[in-house]
One Martini backbone bead per residue (centre of mass of N, CA, C, O) as a GRO file, in nm:
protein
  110
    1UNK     BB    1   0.055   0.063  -0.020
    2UNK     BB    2   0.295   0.261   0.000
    3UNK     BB    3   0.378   0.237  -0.330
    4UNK     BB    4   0.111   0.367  -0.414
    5UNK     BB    5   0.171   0.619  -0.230
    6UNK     BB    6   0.409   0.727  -0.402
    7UNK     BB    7   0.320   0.747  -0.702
    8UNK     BB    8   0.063   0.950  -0.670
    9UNK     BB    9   0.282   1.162  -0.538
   10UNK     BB   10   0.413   1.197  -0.800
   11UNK     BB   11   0.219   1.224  -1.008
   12UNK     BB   12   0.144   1.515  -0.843
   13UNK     BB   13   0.417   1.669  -0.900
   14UNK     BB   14   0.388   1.655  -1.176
   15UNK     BB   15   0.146   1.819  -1.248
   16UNK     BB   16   0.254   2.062  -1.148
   17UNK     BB   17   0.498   2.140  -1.271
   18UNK     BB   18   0.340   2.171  -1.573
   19UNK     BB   19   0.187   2.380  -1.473
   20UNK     BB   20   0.378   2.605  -1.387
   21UNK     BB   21   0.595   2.616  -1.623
   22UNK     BB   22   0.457   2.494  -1.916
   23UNK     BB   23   0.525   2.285  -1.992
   24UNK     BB   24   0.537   1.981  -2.155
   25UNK     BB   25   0.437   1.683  -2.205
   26UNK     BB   26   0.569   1.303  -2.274
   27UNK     BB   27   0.531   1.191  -2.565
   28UNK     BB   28   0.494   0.944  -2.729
   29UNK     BB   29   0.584   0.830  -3.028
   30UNK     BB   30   0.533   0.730  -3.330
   31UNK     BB   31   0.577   0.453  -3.525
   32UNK     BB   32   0.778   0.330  -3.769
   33UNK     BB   33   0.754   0.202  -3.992
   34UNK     BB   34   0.853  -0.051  -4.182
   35UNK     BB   35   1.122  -0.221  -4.375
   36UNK     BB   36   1.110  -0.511  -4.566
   37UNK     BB   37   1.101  -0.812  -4.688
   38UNK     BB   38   1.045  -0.978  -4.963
   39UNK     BB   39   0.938  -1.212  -5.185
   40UNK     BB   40   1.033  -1.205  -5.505
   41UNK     BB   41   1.276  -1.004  -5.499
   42UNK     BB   42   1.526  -0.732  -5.558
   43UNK     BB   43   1.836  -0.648  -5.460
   44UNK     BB   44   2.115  -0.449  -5.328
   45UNK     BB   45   2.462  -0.412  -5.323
   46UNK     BB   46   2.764  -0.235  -5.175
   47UNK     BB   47   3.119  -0.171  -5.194
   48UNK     BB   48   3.329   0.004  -5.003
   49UNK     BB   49   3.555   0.015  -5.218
   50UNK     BB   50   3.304   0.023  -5.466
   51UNK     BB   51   3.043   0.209  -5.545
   52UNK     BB   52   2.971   0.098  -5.816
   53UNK     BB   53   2.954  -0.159  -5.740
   54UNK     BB   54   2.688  -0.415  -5.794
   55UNK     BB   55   2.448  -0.631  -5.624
   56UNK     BB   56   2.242  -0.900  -5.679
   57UNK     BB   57   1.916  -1.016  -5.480
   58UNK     BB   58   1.727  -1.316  -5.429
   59UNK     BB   59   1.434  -1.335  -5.204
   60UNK     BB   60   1.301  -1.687  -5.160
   61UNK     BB   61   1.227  -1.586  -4.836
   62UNK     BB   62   1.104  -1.595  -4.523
   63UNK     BB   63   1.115  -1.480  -4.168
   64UNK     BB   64   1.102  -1.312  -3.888
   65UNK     BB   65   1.474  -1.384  -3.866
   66UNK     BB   66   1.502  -1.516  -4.218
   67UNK     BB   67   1.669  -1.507  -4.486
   68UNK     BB   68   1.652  -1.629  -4.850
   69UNK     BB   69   1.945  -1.585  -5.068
   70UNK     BB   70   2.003  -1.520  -5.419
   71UNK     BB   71   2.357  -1.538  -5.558
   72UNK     BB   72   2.629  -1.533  -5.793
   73UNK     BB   73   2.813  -1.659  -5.561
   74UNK     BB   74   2.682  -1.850  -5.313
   75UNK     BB   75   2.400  -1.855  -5.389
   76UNK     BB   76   2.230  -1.989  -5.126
   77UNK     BB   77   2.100  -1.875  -4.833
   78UNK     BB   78   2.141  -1.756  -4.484
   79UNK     BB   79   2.001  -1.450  -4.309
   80UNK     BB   80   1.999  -1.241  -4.047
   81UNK     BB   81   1.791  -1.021  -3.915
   82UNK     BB   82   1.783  -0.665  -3.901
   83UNK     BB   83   1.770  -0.326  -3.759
   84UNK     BB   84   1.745  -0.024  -3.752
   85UNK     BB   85   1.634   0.289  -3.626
   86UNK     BB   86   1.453   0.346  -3.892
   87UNK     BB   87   1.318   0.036  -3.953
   88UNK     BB   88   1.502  -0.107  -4.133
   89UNK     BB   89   1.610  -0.370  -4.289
   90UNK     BB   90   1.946  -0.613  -4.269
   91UNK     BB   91   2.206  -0.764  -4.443
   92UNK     BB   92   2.506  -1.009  -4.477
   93UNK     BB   93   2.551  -1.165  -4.729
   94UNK     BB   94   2.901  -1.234  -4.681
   95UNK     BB   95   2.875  -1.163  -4.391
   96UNK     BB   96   3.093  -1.100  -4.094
   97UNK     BB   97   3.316  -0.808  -4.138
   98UNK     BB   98   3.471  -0.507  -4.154
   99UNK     BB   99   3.395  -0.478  -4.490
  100UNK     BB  100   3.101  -0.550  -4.526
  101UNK     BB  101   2.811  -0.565  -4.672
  102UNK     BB  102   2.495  -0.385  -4.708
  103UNK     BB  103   2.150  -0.524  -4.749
  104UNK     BB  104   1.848  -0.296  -4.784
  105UNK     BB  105   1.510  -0.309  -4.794
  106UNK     BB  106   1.495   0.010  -4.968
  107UNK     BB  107   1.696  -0.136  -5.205
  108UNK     BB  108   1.588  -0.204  -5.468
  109UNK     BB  109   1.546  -0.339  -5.812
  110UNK     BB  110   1.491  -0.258  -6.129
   0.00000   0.00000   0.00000
């Protein structure tokens, strides 16, 4: 009983605090949509070292948490998905090391 009126009282402190200083009060942001990958789509992905060239894959299915996709190095693979900040899925076809590309679900092939 006592955490309850601690809780209660914390409660109407910031309510007075919101109303005599004039400030807003903080409200949750709205949720970012979310950028997917998709089965039978192409994507392509960028090398660090050499932003010209260019590699495409085609995403022949997904799961909540990886894709299976097929390029023309590896053939098909299976690779784990990631979410960046921004909401955007992405994966590392090739690996993860120092320098590997990053394909995100945002850059389809046109």
């Amino acid at each position: 009983m006592k955490e309850k009126s601690q809780n209660s009282c914390i409660t109407i402190i910031y309510l007075l605090y919101y109303k005599y200083t004039g400030e807003e009060r903080l409200t949750p942001q709205p949720q970012k949509q979310m950028t997917k990958f998709e089965p039978n789509q192409k994507y392509f992905y960028r090398f660090v070292c050499d932003s010209n060239s260019y590699v495409e894959i085609k995403v022949l299915k997904r799961t909540a948490k990886t894709v299976t996709i097929e390029d023309k190095f590896d053939g098909v693979s299976r690779r784990k998905i990631s979410v960046d900040d921004e909401g955007v899925e992405f994966i590392s076809p090739t690996g993860t090391y120092s320098m590997s590309p990053i394909c995100r679900a945002n850059r389809r092939a046109a």
